[in-house]
BADORO-666637 format. One record per residue (C-alpha): residue in three letters; x, z, y. Coordinates in nm, 4 decimals, decimal comma. Each point is the difference from the previous one (the first is absolute). Layout:
<recs>
 res       c1       c3       c2
 ALA        X        Z        Y
...
</recs>
This chain:
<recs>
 res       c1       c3       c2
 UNK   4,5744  11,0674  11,1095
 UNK  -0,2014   0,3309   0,0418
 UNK   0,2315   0,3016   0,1248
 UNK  -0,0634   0,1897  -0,3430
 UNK   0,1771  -0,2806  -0,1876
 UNK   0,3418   0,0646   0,2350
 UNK   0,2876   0,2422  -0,1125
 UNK   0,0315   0,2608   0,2027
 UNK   0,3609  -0,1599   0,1666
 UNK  -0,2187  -0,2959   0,1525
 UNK  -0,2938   0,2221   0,0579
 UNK   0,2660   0,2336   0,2136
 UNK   0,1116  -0,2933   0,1467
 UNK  -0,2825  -0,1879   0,0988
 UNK  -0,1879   0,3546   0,1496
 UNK   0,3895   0,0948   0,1895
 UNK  -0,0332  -0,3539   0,1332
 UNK  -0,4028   0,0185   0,1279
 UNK  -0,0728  -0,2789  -0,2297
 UNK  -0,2409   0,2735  -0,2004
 UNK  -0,0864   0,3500   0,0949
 UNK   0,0239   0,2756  -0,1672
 UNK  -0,4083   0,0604  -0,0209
 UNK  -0,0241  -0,3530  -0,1703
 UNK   0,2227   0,0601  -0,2360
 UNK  -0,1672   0,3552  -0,1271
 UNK  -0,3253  -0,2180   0,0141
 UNK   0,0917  -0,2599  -0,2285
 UNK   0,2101   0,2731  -0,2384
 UNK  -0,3630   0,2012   0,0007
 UNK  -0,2067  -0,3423  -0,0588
 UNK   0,2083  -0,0854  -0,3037
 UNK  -0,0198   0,3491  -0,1246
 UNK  -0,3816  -0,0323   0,0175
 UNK   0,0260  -0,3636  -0,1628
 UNK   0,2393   0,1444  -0,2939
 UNK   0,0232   0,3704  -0,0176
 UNK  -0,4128   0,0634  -0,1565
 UNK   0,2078  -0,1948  -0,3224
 UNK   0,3324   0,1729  -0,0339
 UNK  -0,0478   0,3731   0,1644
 UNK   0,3710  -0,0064   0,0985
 UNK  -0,1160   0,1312   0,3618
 UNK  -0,1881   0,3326  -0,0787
 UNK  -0,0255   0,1804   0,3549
 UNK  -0,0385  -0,2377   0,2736
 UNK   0,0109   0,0842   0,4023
 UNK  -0,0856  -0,3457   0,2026
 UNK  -0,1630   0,1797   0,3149
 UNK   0,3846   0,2128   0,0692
 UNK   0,1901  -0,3188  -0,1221
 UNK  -0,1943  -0,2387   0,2229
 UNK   0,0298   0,3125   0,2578
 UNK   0,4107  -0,0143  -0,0710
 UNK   0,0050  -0,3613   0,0211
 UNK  -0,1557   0,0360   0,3404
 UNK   0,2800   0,2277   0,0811
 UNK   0,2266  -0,2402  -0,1182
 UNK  -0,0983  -0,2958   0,2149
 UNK  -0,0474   0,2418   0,3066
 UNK   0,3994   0,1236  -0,0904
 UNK   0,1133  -0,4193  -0,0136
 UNK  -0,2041  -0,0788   0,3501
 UNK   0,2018   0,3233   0,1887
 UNK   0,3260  -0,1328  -0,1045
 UNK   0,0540   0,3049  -0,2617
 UNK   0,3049  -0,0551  -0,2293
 UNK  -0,1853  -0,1178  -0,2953
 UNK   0,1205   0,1454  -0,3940
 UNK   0,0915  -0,2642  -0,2670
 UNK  -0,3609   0,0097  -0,1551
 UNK  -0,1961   0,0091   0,3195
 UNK  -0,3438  -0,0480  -0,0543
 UNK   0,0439  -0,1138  -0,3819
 UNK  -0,2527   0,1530  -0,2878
 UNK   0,1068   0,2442  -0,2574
 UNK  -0,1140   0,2173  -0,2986
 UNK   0,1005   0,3287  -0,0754
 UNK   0,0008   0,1476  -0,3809
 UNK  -0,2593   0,3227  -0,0254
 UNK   0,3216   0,2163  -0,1199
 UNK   0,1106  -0,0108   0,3397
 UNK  -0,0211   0,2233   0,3086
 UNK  -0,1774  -0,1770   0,2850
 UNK  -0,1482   0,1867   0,2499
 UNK  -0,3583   0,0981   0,0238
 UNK  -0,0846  -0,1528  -0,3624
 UNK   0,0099   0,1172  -0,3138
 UNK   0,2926   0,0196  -0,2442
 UNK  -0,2133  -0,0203  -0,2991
 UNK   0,2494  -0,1591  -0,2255
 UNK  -0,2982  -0,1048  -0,2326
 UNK  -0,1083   0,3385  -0,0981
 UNK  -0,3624   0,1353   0,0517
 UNK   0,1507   0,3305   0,0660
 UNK   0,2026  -0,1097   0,3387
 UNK  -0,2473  -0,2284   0,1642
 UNK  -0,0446   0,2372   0,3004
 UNK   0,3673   0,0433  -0,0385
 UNK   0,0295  -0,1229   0,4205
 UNK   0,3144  -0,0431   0,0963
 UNK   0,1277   0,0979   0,3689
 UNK   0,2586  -0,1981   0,0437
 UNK   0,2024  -0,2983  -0,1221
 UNK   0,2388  -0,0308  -0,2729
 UNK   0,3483  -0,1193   0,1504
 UNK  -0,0714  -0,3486  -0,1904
 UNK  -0,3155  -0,0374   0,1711
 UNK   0,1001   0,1018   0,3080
 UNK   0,2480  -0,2266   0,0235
 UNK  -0,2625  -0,2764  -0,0741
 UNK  -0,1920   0,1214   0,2738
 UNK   0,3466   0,0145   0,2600
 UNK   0,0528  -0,3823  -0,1292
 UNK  -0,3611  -0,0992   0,1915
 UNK  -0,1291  -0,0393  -0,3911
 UNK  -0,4102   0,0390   0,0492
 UNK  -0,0971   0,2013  -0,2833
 UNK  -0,3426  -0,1783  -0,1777
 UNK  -0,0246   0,1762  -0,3345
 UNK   0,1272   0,1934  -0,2577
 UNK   0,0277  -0,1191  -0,3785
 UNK  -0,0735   0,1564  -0,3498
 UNK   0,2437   0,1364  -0,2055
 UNK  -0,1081   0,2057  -0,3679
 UNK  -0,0303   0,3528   0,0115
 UNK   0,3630   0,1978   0,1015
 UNK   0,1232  -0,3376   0,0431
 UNK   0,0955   0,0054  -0,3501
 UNK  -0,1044  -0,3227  -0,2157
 UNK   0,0817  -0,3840  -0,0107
 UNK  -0,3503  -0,0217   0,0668
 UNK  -0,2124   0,0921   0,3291
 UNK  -0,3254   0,1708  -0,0817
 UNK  -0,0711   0,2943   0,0726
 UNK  -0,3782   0,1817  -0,0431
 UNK   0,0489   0,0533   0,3903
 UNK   0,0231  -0,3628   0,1163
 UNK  -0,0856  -0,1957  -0,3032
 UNK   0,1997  -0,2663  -0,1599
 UNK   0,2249  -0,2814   0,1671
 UNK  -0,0056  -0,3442  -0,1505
 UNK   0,2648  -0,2645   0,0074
 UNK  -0,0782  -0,2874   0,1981
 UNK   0,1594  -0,2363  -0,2494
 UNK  -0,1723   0,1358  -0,3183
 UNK  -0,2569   0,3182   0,0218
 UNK   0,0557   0,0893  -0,3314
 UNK   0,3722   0,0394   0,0678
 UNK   0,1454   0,3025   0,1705
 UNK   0,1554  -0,0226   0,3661
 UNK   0,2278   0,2231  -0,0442
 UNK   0,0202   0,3449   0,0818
 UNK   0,0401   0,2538   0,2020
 UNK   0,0242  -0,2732   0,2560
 UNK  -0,2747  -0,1843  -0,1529
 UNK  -0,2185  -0,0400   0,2830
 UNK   0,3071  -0,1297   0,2564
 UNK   0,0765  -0,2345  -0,2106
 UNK  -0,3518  -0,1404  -0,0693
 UNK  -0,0204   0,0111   0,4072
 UNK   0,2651  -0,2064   0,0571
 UNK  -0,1075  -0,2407  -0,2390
 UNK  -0,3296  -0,0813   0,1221
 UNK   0,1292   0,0069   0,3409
 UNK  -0,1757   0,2935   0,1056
 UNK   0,3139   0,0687   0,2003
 UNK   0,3358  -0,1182  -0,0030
 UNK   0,1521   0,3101  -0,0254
 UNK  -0,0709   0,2975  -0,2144
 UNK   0,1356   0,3284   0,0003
 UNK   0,1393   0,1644  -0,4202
 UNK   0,2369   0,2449  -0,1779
 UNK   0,1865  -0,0540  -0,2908
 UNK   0,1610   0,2796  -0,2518
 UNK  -0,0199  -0,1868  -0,3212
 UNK  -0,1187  -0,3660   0,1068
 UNK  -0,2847   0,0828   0,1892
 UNK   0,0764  -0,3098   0,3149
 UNK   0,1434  -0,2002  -0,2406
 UNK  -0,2236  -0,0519  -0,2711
 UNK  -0,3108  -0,0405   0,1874
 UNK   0,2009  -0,2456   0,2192
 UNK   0,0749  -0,2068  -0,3385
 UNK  -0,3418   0,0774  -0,1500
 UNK  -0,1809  -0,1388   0,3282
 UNK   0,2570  -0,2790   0,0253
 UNK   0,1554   0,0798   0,3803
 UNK   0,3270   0,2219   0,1349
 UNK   0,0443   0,3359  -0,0600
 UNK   0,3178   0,1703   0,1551
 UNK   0,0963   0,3314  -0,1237
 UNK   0,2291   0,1412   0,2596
 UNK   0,3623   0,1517  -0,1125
 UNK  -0,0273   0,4052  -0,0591
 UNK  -0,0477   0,1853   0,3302
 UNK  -0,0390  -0,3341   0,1644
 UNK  -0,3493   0,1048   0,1821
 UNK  -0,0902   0,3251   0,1262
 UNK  -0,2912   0,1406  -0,1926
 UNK  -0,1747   0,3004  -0,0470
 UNK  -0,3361   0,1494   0,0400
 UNK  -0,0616   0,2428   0,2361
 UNK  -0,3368   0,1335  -0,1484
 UNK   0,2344   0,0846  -0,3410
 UNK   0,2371   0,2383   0,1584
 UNK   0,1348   0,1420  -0,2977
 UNK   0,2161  -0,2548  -0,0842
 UNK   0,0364  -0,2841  -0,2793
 UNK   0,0671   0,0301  -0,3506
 UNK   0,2975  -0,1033  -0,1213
 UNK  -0,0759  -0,2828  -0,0698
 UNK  -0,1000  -0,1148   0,3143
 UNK   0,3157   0,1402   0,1491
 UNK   0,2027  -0,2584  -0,1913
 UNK  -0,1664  -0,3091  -0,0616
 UNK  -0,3541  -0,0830   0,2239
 UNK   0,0554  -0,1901   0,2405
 UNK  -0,2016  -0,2560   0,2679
 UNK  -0,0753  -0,3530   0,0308
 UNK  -0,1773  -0,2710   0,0711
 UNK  -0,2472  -0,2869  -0,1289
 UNK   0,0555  -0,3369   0,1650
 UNK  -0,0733  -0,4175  -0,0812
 UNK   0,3129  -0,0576   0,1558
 UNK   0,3730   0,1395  -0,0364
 UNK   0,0239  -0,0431   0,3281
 UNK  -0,2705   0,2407   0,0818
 UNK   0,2008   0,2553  -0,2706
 UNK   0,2656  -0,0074   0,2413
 UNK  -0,2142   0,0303   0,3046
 UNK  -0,1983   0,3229  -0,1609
 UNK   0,3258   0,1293  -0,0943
 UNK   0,1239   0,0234   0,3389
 UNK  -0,2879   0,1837   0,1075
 UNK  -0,0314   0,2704  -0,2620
 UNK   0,3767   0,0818  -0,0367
 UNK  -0,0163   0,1346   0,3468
 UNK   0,1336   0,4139   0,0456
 UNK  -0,1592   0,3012  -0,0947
 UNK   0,2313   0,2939  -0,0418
 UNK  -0,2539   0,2101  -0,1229
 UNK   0,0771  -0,1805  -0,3479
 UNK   0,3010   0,1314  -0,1600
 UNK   0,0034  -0,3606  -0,2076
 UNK   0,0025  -0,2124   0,2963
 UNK   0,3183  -0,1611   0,0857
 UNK   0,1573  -0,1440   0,2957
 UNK   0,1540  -0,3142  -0,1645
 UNK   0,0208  -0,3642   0,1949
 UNK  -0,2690  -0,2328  -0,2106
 UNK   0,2753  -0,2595  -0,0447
 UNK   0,3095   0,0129  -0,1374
 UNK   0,3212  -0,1232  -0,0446
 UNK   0,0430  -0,3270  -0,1650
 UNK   0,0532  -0,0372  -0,3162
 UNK   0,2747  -0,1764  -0,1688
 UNK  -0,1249  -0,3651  -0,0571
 UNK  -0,0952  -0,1450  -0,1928
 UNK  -0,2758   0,3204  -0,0390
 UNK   0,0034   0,0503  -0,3312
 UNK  -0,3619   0,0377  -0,2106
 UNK  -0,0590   0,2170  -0,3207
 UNK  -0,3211  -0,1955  -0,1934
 UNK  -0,1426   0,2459  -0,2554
 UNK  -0,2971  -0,2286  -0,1217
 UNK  -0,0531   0,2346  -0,3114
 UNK   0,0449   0,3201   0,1104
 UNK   0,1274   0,2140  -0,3494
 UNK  -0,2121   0,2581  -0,1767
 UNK  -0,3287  -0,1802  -0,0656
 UNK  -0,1514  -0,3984  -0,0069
 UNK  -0,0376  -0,1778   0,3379
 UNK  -0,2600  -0,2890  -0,0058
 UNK   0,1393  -0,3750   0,0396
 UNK  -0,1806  -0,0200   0,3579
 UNK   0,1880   0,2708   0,1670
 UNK   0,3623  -0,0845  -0,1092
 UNK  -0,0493  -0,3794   0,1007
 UNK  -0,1432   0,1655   0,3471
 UNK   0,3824   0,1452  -0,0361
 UNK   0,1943  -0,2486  -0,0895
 UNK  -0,2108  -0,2285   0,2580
 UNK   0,1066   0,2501   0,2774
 UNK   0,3625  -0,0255  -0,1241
 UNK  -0,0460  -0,4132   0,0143
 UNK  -0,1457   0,0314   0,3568
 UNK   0,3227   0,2325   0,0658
 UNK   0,2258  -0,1823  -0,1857
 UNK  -0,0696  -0,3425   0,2364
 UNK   0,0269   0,1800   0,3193
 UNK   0,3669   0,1177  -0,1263
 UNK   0,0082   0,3300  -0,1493
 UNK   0,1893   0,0582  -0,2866
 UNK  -0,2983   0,1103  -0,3018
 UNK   0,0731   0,1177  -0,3087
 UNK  -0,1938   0,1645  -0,2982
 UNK   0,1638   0,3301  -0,0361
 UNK  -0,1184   0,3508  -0,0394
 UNK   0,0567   0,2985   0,2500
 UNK   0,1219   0,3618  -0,1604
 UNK  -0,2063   0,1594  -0,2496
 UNK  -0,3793  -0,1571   0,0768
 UNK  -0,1993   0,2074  -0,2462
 UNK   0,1923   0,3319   0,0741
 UNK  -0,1563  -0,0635   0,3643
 UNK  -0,3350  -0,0302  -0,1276
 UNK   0,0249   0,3277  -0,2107
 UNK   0,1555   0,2042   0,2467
 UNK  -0,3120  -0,0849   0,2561
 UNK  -0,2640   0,0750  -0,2388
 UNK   0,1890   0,3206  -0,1227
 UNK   0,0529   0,1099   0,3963
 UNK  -0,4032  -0,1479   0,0749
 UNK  -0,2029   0,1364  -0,2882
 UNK   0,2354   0,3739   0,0218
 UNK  -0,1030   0,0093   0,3926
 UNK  -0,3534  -0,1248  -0,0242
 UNK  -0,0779   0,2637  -0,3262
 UNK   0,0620   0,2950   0,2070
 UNK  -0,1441  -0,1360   0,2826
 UNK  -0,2643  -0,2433   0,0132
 UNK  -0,1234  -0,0417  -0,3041
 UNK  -0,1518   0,3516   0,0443
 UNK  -0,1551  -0,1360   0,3237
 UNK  -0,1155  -0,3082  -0,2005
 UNK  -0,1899   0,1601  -0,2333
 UNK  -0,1763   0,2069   0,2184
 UNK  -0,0846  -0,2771   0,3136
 UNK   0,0928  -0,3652  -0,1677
 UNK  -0,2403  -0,2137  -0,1443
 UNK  -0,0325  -0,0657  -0,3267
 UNK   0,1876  -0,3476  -0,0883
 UNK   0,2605   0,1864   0,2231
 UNK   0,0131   0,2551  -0,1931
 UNK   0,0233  -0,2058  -0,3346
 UNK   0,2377  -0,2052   0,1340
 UNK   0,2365   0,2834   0,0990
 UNK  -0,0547   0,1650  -0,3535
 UNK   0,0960  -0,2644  -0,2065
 UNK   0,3251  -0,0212   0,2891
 UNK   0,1036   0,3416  -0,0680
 UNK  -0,0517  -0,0562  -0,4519
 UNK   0,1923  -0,2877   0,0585
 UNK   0,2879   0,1992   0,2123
 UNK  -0,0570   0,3608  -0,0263
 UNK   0,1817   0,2128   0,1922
 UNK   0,3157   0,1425  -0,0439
 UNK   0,1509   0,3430   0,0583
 UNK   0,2260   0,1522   0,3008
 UNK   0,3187  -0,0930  -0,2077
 UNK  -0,1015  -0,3213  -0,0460
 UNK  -0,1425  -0,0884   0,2716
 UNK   0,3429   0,1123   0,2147
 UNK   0,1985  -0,1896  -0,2303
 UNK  -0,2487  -0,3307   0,1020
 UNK   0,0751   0,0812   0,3484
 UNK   0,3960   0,0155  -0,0842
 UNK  -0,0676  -0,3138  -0,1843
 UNK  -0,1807  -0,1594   0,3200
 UNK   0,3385   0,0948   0,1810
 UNK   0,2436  -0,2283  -0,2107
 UNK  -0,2196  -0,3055  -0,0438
 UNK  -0,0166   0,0241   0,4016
 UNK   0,4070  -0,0327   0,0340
 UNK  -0,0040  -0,2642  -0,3209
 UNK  -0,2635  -0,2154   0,1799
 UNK   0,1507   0,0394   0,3862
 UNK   0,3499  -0,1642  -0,2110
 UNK  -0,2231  -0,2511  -0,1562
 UNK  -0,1370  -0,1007   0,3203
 UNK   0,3063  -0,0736   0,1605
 UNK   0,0787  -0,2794  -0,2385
 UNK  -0,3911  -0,0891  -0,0307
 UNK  -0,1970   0,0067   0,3321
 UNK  -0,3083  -0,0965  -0,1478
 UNK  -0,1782   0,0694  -0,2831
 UNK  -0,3101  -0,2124  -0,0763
 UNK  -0,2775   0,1040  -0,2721
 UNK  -0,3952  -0,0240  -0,0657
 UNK  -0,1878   0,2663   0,1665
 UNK  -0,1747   0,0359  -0,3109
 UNK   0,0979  -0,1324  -0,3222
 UNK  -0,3475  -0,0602  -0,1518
 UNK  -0,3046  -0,2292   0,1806
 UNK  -0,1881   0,2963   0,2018
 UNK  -0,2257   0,1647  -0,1839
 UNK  -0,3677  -0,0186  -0,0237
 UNK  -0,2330   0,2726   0,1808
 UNK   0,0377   0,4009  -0,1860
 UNK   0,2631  -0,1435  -0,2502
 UNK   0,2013   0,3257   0,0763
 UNK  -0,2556   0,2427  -0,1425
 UNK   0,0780  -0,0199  -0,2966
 UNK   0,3033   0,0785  -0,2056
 UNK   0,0749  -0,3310  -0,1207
 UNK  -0,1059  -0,1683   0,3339
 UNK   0,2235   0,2370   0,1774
 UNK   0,2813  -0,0408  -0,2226
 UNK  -0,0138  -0,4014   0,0607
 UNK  -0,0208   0,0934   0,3748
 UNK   0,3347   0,2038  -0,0166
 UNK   0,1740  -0,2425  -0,1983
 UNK  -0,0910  -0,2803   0,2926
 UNK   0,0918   0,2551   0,2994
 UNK   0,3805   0,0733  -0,1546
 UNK   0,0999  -0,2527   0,2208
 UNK  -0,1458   0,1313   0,3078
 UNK   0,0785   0,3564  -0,0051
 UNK   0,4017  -0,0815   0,0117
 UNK  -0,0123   0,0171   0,4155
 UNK  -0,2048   0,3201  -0,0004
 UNK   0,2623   0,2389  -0,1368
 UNK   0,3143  -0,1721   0,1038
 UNK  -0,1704   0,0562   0,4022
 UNK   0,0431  -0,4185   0,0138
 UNK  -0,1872  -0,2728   0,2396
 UNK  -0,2083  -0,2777  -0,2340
 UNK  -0,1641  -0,3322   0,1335
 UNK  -0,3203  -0,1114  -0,2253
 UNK  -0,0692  -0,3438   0,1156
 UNK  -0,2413  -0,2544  -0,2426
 UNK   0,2140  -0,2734  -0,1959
 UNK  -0,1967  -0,2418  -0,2711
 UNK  -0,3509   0,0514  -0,0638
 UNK  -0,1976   0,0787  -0,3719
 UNK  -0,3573  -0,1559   0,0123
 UNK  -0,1982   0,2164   0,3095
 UNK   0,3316   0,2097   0,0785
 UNK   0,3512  -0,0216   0,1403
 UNK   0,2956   0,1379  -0,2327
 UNK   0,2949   0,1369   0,2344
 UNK   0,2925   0,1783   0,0437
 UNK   0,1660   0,2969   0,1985
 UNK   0,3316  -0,0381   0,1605
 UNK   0,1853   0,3387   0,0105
 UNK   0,3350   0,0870   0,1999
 UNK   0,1921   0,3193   0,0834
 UNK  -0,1223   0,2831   0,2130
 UNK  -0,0726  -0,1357   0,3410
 UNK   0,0280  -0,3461  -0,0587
 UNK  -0,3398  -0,1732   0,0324
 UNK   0,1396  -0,2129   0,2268
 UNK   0,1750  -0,1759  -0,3353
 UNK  -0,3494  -0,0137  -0,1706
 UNK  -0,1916  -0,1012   0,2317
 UNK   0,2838  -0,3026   0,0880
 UNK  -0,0071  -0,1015  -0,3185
 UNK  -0,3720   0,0174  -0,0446
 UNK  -0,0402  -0,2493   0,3024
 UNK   0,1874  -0,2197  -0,1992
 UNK  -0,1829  -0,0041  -0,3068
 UNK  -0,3352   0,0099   0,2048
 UNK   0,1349  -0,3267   0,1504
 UNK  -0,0308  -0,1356  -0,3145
 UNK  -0,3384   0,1571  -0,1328
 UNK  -0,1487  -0,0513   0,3637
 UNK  -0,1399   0,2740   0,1959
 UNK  -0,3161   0,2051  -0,1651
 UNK  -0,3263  -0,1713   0,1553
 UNK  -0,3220   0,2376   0,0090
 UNK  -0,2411  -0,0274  -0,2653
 UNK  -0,3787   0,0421  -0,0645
 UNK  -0,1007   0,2823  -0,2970
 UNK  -0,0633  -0,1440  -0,3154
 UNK  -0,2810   0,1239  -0,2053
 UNK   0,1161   0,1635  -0,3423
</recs>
C-alpha cells in the first residue's frame, strides 16, 4: 500500500516507529496531489520545497531522540481563510491575495506544534461564504465523486482533499455547516468542534470578529477515518489564551448513564428530506441500535425556531458588515449567492435582533435539559442530495439550498460539537449523517461514530470522477 493511501494514525505510527520517514510520506502526499489535484483544484497554493524541507526536519528531530508530537511527520492542508505564516490569507478574494500573513493562527499553530508538515492550502468561495468553493481568485473545486455536484463549502476544498487522498488530514471552519457538509458532500468525516473548543483567530484581522463569529465559527477537521477525527482533535484543541472562546475543558467526559440514549431525527421538521438521507439515519440508528444504545425517533426542542433564529442573527450581522465588503471585493456568483441569502432572510432591526439573541439564551438552557436525558442526537447533515455546481445563485436554487441546510445549522448557534461521517450511498455519492452532543462532548460523537463506521467500514481513498 502506498503511504498516501494510510490515515494519518498509521502514517504517525509507522514514521514514530522508523518504518517510514517523514520525507516519504510528504513525497507520496505531493505525488498523489500531482496524480489527482490538476482534476479537482481542492489544493490551490502548494509549498513542496519547505514541506519536503520540514519533513527533513522531522526525520533529523526522530534520529536525535527529540520528543516527537502526535502527528510527527504526517501531511496536512490548511483552508486559505486561515492565518499561516508567511502566506497569504486570501480567503478567495482577488482583493487579499497579497494579504501575507506573519504569523500563525492558534489552529495552525497548533498543527505545526503536533509535528503536522504543512503541504497545501485548499479553496474555499469568496469570504468563505457559500456551499460551494469557487471563487474568481482560485477557480472552482470539483467533487471527486460527481464534478457537476458541489463539495461543499466553505470547506470545499478540505473535503475534496481528503477524498482523493491528497492528505489524510485537512484543516476547516464551520459557522453554519461549513466542515460538515463538504464532509457529507465529498463522502468522508468532518468534525465540527464544540463552541470555543479550538483557539482561533487571525492575527492579520486585529479588529476583532463579527458577531457572528464570536458565537458560532468554530474549527475542525477532514479525515477517512474517525479515528484520525479524534487524533486531529487532540492536536488542535491545544491552549491559546489569547482567544477569549477557548476553553480549558478535559476532551472526555464523564460517563453517561447506560444504556446512552440516541435521539434519531430522520426528517428533520420545516421542509421535505429526500428518502436517501433519512435511511442514512435510521441506518446509523440500526448500526447504534446493535451495538446497545437505546435509539429512538424523537424530536429535540423547537427545531425550526433554531433555524430562524441563526439566519435572523447571520443575515442581521453579515448586512452591516460584509455584505458591504462583498459587493465591493466578492466575485460575482458570490455576490448573487449572498443576495438572494439576504431576500430570502433580510435583516432585522436592533429590537429584533436583541430579542433573537434573548431567544438564543432560552433554547440554550431548554437544550442543555434535553441533553441530559438525550446524549445524542443523530440527523442528516443535509436534508437534500448535495446540490449541483452554482445552484445557490439563484433565488429558487438558494431557497432549495436553505431548506436542505436546516438541519445543519442547529450546532452552529447552540455553540455544539457535530460528527459528519458517510452512511449509505445514492448512485456516485455517499448519503450521511452528523452525530451532535452537548458542549464539550465530542468524545460521545466521535464514540458513537466508531461504532457506526464499524459497520459502514472505514472511508477508502478514491480517484476523481469526471462529471
Amino acid at each position: 500500500m502506498e503511504l498516501w493511501q494510510l490515515d494519518a494514525t498509521e502514517l504517525a505510527r509507522l514514521i514514530r516507529s522508523g518504518r517510514a520517514s517523514a520525507r516519504e510520506a510528504v513525497q507520496s502526499c505531493l505525488a498523489r496531489m500531482d496524480a489527482v489535484n490538476p482534476a479537482i483544484n481542492a489544493v490551490v497554493r502548494r509549498f513542496d520545497e519547505q514541506a519536503l524541507a520540514d519533513a527533513d526536519a522531522a526525520d533529523a528531530a526522530r534520529a536525535r531522540g527529540d520528543a516527537l508530537g502526535p502527528l510527527h511527520g504526517v501531511p496536512v492542508t490548511t483552508k486559505i481563510n486561515v492565518d499561516q505564516q508567511g502566506l497569504p490569507t486570501d480567503n478567495g478574494v482577488v482583493a487579499y491575495k497579497d494579504l501575507v500573513a506573519t504569523e500563525d493562527s492558534p489552529v495552525v499553530a497548533n498543527l505545526r506544534r503536533a509535528g503536522a508538515v504543512f503541504i497545501g492550502r485548499t479553496n474555499a468561495p469568496a469570504f468563505s461564504m457559500r456551499v460551494m468553493s469557487d471563487n474568481a481568485l482560485h477557480g472552482r473545486t470539483l467533487n471527486p465523486r460527481d464534478a457537476a455536484i458541489t463539495p461543499g463549502g466553505s470547506s470545499g476544498g478540505a473535503g475534496a482533499a481528503v477524498a482523493a487522498a491528497i492528505g489524510p488530514i485537512a484543516h476547516g471552519n464551520d459557522i453554519g455547516g461549513s466542515v460538515r457538509i463538504p464532509a457529507n458532500c465529498c463522502g468522508v468525516v468532518g468534525l465540527r468542534t464544540a463552541f470555543g473548543r479550538v483557539p482561533a483567530f487571525n492575527p492579520s484581522a486585529p479588529g476583532g470578529r463579527p458577531i457572528g463569529g464570536q458565537l458560532m465559527s468554530t474549527q475542525g477537521p477532514h479525515t477517512r477515518s474517525v479515528r484520525d477525527a479524534r487524533l486531529a482533535l487532540a492536536a488542535m484543541a491545544q491552549a491559546d489564551r489569547r482567544d477569549w472562546k477557548w476553553a480549558d475543558m478535559p476532551l472526555a467526559g464523564p460517563a453517561p448513564a447506560r444504556p446512552i440514549r440516541v435521539a434519531l431525527v430522520a426528517e428533520p421538521p420545516g421542509g421535505a428530506t429526500h428518502p436517501a438521507q433519512a435511511a442514512a439515519v435510521r441506518q446509523a440508528g440500526r448500526h447504534l441500535a446493535a451495538a446497545g444504545y437505546a435509539v429512538e425517533e424523537t424530536l429535540p426542542p423547537d427545531l425550526p425556531q433554531v433555524v430562524a433564529l441563526w439566519h435572523r442573527l447571520c443575515a442581521t450581522d453579515s448586512a452591516l458588515g460584509l455584505w458591504p465588503l462583498m459587493q465591493q471585493v466578492g466575485d460575482a456568483d458570490a455576490q448573487e449567492a449572498m443576495r438572494a441569502w439576504l431576500q430570502l432572510h433580510p435583516p432585522v432591526d436592533l429590537a429584533t435582533f436583541s430579542a433573537t439573541l434573548q431567544a438564543r439564551d432560552a433554547l440554550l438552557m431548554r437544550w442543555q435539559v434535553w441533553f441530559e436525558q438525550w446524549p445524542l442526537l443523530v440527523m442528516p447533515v443535509l436534508c437534500d442530495l448535495p446540490p449541483p455546481q452554482r445552484a445557490d445563485v439563484t433565488l429558487d436554487g438558494h431557497r432549495a439550498i436553505l431548506d436542505s441546510m436546516r438541519s445543519a445549522l442547529v450546532a452552529p448557534l447552540l455553540g455544539l460539537p457535530g460528527l459528519a461521517l458517510p452512511v449509505g450511498a445514492h448512485g456516485r455519492l455517499r448519503t450521511g449523517v452528523q452525530i451532535m452532543s452537548t458542549r464539550w462532548r465530542e468524545d460521545l460523537c466521535l464514540d458513537a461514530g466508531e461504532v457506526v463506521e464499524a459497520g459502514e467500514g472505514v472511508v477508502a481513498p478514491i480517484d476523481p470522477v469526471a462529471g
